[in-house]
N, CA, C and O atoms as CSV, one atom per row, in Angstrom:
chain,resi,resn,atom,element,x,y,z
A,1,UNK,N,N,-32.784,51.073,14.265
A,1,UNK,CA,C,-31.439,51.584,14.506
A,1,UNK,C,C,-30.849,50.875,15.714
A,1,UNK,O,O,-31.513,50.515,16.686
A,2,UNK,N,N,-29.569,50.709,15.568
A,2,UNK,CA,C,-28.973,50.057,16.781
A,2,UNK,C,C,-28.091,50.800,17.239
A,2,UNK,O,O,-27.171,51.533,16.878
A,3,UNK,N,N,-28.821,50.269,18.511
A,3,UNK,CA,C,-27.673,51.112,19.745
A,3,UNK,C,C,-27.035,50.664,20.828
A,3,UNK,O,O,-27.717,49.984,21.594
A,4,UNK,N,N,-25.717,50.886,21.158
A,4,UNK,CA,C,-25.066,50.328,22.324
A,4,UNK,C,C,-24.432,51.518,23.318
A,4,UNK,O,O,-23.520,52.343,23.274
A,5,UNK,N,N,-25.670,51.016,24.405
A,5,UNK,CA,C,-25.364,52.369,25.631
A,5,UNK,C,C,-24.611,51.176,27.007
A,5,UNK,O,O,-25.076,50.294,27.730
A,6,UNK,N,N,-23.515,51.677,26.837
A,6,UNK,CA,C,-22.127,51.641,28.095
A,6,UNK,C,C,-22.433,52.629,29.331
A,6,UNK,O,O,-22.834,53.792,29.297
A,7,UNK,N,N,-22.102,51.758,30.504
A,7,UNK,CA,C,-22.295,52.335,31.609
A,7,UNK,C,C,-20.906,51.698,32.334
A,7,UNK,O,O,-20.180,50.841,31.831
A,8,UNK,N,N,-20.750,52.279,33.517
A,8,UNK,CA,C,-19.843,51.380,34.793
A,8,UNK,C,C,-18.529,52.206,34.676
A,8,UNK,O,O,-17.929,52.456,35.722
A,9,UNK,N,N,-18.202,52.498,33.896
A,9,UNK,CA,C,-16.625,53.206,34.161
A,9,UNK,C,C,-16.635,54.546,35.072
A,9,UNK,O,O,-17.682,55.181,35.198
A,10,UNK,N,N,-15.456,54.946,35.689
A,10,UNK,CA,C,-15.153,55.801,36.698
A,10,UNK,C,C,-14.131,56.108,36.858
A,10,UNK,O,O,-13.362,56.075,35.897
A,11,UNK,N,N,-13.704,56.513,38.057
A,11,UNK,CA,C,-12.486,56.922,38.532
A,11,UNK,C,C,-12.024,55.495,39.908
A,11,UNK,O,O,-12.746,55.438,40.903
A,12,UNK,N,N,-11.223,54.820,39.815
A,12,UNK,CA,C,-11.165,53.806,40.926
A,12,UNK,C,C,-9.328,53.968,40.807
A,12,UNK,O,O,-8.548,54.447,39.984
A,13,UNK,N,N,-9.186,53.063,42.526
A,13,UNK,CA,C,-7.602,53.280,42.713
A,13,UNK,C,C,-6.784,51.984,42.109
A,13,UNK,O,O,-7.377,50.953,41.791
A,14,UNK,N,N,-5.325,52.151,41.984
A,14,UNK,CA,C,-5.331,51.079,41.839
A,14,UNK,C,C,-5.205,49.613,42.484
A,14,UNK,O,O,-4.753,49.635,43.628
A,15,UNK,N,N,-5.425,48.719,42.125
A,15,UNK,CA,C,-5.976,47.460,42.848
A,15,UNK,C,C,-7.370,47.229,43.164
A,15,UNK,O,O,-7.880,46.290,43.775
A,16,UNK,N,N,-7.972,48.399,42.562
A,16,UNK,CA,C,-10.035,48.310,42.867
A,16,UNK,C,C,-10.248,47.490,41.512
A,16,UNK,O,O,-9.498,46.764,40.859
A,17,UNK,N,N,-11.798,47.968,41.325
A,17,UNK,CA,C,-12.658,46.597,40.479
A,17,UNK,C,C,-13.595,47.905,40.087
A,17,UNK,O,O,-13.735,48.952,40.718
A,18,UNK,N,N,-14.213,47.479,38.785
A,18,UNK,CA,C,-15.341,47.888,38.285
A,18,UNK,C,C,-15.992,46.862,37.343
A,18,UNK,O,O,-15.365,45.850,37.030
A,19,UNK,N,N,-17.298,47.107,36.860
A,19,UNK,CA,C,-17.859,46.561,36.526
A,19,UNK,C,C,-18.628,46.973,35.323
A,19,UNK,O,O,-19.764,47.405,35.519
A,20,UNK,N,N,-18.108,46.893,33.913
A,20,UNK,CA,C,-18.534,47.737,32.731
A,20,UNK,C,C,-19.860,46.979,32.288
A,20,UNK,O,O,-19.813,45.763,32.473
A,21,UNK,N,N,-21.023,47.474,31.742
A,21,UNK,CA,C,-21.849,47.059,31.509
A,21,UNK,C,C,-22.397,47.598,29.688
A,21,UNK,O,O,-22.045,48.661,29.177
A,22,UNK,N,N,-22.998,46.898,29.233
A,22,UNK,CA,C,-23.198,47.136,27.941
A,22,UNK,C,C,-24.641,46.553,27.094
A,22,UNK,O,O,-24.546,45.463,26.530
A,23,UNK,N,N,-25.840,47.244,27.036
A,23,UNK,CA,C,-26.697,47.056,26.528
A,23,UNK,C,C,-27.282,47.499,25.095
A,23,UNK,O,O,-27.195,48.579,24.511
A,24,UNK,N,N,-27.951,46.206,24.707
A,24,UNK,CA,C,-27.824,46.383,22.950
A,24,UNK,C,C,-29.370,46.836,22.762
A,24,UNK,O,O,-30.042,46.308,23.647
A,25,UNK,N,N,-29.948,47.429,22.124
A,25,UNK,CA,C,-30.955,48.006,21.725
A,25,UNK,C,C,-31.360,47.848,20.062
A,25,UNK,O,O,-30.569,47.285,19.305
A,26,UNK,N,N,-32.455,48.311,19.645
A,26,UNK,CA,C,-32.983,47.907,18.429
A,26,UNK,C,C,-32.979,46.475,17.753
A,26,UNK,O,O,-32.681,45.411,18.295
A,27,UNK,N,N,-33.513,46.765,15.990
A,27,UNK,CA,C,-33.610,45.273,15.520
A,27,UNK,C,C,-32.186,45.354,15.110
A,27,UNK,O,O,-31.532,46.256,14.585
A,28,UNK,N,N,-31.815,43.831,15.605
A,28,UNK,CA,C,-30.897,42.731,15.659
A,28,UNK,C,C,-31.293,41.891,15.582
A,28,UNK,O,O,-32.407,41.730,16.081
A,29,UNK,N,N,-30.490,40.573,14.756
A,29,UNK,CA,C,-30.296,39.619,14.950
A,29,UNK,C,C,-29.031,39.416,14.966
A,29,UNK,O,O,-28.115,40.215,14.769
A,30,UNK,N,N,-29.000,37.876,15.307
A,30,UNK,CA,C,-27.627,37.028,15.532
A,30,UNK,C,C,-26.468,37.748,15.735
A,30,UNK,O,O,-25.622,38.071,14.901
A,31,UNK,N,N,-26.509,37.990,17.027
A,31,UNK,CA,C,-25.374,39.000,17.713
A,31,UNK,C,C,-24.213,37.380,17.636
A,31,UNK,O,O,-24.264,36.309,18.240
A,32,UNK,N,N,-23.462,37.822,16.803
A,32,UNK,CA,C,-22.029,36.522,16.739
A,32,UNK,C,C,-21.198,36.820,18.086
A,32,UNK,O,O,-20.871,36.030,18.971
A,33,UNK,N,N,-20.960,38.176,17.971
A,33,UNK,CA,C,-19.657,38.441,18.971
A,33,UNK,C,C,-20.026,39.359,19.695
A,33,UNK,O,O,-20.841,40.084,19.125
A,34,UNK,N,N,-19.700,39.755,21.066
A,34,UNK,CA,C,-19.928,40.901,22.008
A,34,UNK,C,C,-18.728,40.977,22.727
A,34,UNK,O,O,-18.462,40.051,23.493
A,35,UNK,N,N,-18.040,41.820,22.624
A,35,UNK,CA,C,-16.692,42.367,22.906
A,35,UNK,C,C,-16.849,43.734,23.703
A,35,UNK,O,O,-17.841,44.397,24.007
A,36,UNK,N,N,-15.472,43.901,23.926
A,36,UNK,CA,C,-14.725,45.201,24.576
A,36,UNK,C,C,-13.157,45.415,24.038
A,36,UNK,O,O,-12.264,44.581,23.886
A,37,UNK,N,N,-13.171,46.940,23.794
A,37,UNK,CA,C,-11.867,47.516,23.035
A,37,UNK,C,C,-11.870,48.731,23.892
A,37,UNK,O,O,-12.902,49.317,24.218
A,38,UNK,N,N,-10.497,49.133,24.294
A,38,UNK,CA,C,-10.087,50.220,24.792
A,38,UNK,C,C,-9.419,50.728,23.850
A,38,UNK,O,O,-9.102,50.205,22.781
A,39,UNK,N,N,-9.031,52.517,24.524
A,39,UNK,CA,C,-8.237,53.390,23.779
A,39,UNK,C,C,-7.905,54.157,24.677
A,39,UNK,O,O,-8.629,54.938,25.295
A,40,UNK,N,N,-6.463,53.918,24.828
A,40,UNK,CA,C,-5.654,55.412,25.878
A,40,UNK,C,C,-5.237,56.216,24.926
A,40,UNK,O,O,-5.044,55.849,23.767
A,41,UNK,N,N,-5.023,57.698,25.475
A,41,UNK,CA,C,-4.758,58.726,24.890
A,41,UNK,C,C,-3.393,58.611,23.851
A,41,UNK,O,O,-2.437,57.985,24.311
A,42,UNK,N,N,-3.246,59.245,22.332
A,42,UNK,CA,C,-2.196,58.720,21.652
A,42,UNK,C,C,-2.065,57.447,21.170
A,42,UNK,O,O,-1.001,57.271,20.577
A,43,UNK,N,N,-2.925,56.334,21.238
A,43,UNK,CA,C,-2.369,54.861,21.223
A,43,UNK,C,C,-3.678,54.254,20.161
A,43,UNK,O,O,-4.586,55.073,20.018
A,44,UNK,N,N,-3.804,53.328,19.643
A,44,UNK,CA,C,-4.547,52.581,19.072
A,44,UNK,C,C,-5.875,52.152,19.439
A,44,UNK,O,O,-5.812,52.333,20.655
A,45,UNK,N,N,-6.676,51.843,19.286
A,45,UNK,CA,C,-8.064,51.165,19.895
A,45,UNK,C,C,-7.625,49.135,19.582
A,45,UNK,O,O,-7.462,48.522,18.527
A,46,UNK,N,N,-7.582,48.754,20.770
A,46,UNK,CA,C,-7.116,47.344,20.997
A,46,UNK,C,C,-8.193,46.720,21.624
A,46,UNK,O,O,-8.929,47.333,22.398
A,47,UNK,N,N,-8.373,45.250,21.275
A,47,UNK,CA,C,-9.105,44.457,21.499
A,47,UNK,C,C,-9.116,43.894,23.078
A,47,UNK,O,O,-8.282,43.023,23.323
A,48,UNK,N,N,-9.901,44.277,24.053
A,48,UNK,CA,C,-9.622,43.823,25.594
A,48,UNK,C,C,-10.049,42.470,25.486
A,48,UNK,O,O,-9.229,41.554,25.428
A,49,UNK,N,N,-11.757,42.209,25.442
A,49,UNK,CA,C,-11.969,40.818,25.917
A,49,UNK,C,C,-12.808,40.595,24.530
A,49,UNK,O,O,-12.750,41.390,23.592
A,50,UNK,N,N,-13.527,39.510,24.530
A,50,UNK,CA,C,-14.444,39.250,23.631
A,50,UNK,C,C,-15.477,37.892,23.691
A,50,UNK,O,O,-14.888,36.966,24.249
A,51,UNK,N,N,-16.512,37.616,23.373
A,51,UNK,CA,C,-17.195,36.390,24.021
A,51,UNK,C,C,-18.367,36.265,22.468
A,51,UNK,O,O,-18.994,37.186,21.944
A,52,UNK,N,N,-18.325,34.852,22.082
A,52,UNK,CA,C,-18.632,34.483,20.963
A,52,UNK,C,C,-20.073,33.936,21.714
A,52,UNK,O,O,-20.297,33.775,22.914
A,53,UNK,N,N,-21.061,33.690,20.392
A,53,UNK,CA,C,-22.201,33.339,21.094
A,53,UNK,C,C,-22.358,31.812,21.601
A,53,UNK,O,O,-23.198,31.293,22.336
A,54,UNK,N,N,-21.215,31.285,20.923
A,54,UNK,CA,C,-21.233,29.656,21.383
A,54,UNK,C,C,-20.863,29.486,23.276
A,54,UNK,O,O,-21.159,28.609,24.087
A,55,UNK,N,N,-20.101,30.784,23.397
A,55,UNK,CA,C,-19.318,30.951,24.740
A,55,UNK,C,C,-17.969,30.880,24.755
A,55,UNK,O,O,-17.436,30.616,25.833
A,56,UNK,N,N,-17.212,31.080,23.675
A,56,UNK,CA,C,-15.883,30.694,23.818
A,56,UNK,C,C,-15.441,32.316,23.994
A,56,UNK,O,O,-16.220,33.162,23.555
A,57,UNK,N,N,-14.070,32.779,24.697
A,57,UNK,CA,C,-13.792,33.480,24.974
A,57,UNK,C,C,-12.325,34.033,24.647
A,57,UNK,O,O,-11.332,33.340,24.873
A,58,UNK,N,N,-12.242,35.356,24.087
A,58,UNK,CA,C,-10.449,36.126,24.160
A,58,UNK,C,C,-10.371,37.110,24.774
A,58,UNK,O,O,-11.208,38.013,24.819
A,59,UNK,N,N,-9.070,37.030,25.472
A,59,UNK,CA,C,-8.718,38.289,26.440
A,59,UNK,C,C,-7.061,38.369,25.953
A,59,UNK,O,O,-6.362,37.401,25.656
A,60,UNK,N,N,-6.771,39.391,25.959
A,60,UNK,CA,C,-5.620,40.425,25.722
A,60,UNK,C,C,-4.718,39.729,26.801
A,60,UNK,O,O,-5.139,39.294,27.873
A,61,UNK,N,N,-3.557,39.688,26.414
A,61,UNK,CA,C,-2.418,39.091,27.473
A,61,UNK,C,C,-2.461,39.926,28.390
A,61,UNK,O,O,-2.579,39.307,29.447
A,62,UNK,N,N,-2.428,41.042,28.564
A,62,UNK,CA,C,-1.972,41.955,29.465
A,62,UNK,C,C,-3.414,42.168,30.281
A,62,UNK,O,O,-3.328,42.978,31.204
A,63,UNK,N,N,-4.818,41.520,30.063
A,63,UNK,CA,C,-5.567,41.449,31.627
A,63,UNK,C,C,-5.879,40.326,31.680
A,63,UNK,O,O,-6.796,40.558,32.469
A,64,UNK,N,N,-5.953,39.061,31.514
A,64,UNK,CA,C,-6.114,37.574,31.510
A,64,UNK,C,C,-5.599,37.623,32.769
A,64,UNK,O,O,-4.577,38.086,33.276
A,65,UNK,N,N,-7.052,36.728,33.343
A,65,UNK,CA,C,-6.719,36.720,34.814
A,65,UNK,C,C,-7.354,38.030,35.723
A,65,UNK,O,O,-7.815,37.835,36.848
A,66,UNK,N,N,-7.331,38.938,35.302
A,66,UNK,CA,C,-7.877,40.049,35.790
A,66,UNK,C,C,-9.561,40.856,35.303
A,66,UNK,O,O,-10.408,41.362,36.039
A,67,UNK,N,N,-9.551,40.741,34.242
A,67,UNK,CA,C,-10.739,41.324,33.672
A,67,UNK,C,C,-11.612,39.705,33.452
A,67,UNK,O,O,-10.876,38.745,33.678
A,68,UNK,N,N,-12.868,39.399,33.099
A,68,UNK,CA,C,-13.678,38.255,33.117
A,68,UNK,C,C,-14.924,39.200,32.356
A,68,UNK,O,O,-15.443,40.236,32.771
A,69,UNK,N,N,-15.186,38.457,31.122
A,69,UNK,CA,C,-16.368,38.645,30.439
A,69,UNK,C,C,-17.051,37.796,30.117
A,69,UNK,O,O,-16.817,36.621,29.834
A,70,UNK,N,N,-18.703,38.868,30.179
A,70,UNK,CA,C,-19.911,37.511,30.151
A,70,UNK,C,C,-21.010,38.718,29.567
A,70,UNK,O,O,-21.096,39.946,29.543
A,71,UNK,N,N,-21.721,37.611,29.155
A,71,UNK,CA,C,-23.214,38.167,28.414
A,71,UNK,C,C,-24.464,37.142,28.695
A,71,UNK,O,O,-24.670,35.928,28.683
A,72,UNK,N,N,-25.023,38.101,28.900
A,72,UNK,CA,C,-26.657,37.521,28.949
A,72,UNK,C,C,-27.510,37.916,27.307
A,72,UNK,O,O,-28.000,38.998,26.983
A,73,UNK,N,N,-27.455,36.676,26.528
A,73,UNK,CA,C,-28.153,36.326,25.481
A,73,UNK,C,C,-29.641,37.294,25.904
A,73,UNK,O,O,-29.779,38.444,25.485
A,74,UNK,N,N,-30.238,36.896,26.415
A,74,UNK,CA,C,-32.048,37.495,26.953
A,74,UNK,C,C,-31.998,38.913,27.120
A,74,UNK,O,O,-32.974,39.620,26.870
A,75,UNK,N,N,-30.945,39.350,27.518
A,75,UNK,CA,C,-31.081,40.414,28.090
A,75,UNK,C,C,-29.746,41.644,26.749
A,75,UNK,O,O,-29.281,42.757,26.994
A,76,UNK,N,N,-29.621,41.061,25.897
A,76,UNK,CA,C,-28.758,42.026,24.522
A,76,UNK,C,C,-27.404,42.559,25.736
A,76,UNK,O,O,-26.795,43.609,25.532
A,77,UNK,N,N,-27.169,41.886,26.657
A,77,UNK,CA,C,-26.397,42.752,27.532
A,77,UNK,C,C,-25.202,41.897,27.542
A,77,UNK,O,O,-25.264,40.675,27.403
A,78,UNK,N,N,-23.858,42.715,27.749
A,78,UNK,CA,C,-22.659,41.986,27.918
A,78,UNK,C,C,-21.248,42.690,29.096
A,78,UNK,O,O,-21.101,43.908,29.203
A,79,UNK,N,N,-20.701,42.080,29.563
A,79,UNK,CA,C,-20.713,42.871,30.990
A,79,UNK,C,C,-19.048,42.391,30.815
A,79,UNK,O,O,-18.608,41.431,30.182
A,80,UNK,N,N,-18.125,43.676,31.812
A,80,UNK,CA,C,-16.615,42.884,31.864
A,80,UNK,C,C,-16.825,43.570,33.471
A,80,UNK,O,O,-17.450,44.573,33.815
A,81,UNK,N,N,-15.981,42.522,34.320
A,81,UNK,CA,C,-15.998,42.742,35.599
A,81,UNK,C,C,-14.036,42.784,35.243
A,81,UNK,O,O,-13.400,41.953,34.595
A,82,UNK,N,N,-13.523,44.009,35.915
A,82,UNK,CA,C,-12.080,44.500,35.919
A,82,UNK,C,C,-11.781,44.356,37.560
A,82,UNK,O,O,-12.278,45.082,38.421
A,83,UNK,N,N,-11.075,43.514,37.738
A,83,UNK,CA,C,-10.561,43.468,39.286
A,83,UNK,C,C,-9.003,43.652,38.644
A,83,UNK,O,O,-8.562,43.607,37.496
A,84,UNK,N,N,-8.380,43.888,40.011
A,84,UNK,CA,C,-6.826,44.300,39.962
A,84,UNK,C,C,-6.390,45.430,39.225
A,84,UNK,O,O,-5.308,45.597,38.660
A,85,UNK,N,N,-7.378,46.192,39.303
A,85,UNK,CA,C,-6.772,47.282,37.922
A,85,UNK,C,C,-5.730,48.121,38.096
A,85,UNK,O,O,-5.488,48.619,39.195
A,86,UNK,N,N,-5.177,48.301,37.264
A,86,UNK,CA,C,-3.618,49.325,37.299
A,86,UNK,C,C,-4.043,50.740,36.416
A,86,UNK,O,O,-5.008,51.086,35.736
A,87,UNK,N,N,-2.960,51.241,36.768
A,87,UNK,CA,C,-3.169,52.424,35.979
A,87,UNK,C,C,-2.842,52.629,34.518
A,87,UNK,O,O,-2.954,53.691,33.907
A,88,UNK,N,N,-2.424,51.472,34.039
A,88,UNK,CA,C,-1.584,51.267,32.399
A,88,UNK,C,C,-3.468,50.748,32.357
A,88,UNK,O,O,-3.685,50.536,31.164
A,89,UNK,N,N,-4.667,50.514,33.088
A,89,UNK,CA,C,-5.765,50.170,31.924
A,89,UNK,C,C,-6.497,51.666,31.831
A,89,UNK,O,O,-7.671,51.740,31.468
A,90,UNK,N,N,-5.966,52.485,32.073
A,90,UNK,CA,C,-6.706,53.914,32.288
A,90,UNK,C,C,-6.861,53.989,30.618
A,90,UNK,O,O,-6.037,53.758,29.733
A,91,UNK,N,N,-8.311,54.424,30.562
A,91,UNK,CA,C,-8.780,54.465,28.870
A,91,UNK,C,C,-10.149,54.388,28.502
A,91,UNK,O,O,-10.914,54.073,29.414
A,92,UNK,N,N,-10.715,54.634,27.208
A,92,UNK,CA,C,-11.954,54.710,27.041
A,92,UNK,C,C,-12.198,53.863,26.685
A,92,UNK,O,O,-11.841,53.507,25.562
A,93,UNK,N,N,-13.119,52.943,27.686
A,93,UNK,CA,C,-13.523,51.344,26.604
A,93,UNK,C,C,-14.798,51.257,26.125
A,93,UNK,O,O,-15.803,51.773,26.613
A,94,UNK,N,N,-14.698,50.484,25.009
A,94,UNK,CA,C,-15.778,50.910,23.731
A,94,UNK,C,C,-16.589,49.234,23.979
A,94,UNK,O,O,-15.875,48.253,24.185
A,95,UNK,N,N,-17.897,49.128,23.930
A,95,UNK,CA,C,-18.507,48.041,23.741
A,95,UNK,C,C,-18.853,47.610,22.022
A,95,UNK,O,O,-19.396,48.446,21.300
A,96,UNK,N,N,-18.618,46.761,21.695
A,96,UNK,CA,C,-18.956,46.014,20.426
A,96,UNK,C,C,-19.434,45.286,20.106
A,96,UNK,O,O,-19.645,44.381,20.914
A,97,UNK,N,N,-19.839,45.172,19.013
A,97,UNK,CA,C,-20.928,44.042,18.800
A,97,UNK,C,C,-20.445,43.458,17.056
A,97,UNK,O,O,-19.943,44.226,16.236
A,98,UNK,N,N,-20.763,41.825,16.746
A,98,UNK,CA,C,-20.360,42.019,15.392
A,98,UNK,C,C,-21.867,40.979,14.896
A,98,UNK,O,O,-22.060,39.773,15.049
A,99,UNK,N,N,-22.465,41.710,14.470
A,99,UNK,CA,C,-23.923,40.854,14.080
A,99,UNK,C,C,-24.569,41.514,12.648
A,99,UNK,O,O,-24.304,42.503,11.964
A,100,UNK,N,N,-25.619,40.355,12.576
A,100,UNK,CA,C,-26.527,40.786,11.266
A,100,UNK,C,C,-26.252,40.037,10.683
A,100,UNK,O,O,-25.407,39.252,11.113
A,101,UNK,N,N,-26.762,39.874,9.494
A,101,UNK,CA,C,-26.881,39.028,8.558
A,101,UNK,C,C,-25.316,38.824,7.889
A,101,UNK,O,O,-24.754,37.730,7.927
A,102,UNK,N,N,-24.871,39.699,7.444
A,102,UNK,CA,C,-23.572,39.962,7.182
A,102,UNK,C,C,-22.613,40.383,8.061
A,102,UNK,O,O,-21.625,40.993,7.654
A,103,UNK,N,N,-22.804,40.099,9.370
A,103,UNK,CA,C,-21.769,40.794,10.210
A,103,UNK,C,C,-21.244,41.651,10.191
A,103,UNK,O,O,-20.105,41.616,9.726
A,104,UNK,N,N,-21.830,42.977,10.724
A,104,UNK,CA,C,-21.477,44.138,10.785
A,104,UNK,C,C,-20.847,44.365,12.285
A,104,UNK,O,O,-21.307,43.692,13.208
A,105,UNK,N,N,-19.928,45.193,12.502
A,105,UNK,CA,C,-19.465,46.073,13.662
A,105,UNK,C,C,-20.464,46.964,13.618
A,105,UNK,O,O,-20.972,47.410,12.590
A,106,UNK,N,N,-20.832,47.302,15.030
A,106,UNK,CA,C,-21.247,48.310,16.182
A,106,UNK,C,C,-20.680,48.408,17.296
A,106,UNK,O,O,-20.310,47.493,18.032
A,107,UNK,N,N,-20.598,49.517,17.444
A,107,UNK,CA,C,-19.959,50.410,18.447
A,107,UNK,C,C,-20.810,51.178,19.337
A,107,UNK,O,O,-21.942,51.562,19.044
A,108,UNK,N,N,-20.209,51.385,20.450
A,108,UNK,CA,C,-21.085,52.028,21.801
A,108,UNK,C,C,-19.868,53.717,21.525
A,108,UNK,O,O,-18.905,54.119,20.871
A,109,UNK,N,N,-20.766,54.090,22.485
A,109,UNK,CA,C,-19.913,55.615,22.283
A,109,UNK,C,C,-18.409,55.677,23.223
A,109,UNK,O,O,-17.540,56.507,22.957
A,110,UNK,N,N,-18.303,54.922,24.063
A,110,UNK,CA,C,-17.200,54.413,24.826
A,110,UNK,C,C,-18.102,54.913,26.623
A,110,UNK,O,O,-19.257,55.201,26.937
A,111,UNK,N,N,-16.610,54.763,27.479
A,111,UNK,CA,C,-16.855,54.908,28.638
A,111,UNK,C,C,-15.420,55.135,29.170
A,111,UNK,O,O,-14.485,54.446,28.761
A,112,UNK,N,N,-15.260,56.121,30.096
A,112,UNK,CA,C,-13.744,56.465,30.554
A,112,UNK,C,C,-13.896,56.007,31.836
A,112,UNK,O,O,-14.814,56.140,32.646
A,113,UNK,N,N,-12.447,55.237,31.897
A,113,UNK,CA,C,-11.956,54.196,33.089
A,113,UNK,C,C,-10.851,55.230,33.444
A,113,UNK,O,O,-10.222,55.714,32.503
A,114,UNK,N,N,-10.549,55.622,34.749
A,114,UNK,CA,C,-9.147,55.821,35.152
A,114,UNK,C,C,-9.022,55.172,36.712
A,114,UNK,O,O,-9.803,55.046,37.655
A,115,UNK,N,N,-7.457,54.795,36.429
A,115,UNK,CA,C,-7.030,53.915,37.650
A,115,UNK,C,C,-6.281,55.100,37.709
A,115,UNK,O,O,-5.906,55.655,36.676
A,116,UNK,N,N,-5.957,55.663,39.158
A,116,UNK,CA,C,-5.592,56.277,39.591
A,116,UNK,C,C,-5.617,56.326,41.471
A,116,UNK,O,O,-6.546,56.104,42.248
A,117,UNK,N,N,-3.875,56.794,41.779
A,117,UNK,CA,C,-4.093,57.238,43.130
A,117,UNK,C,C,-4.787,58.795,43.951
A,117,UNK,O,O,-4.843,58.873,45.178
């Protein structure tokens, strides 16, 4: 069974930093993609960052420049470091994964971020 347990989110002000963390568990193979998707209250679940296993990388217009994602292959782990944060990123961000033989989505249970004064 696979599992993705999210850690790092909190309560921070705005203009602070956090550091979301995301570890993959069970049999897997060929993790293709390791991503991050948020969801604020009322609104859609949207694609934040994302990092392919070759290393190529997408980030959302609206934190490019601000958020930076990376993964450690060895370690099933994939990490977004959020500097500059505002209060428009306040939301539950979900870790993802798109692997297997057929490329399946997995999902972490999320993690609640609020920027706040």
């Amino acid at each position: 069974q696979v599992q993705l347990v999210e850690s790092g989110g909190g309560l921070v002000q705005p203009g602070g930093s956090l550091r979301l963390s995301c570890t993959v568990s069970g049999s897997i193979v060929n993790i293709a993609v390791m991503g991050w998707h948020r969801q604020a209250p009322g609104k859609q679940r949207d694609l934040v960052a994302r990092m392919h296993s070759v290393g190529s990388t997408d980030y959302a217009g609206s934190v490019k420049g601000r958020f930076t994602i990376s993964r450690d292959n060895a370690k099933n782990t994939v990490y977004m470091q959020m500097n500059s944060l505002k209060p428009e990123d306040t939301a539950v961000y979900y870790c993802s994964i798109r692997a297997g033989v057929f490329l399946r989505d997995y999902w972490g249970q999320g993690t609640q971020v609020t920027v706040s004064s």
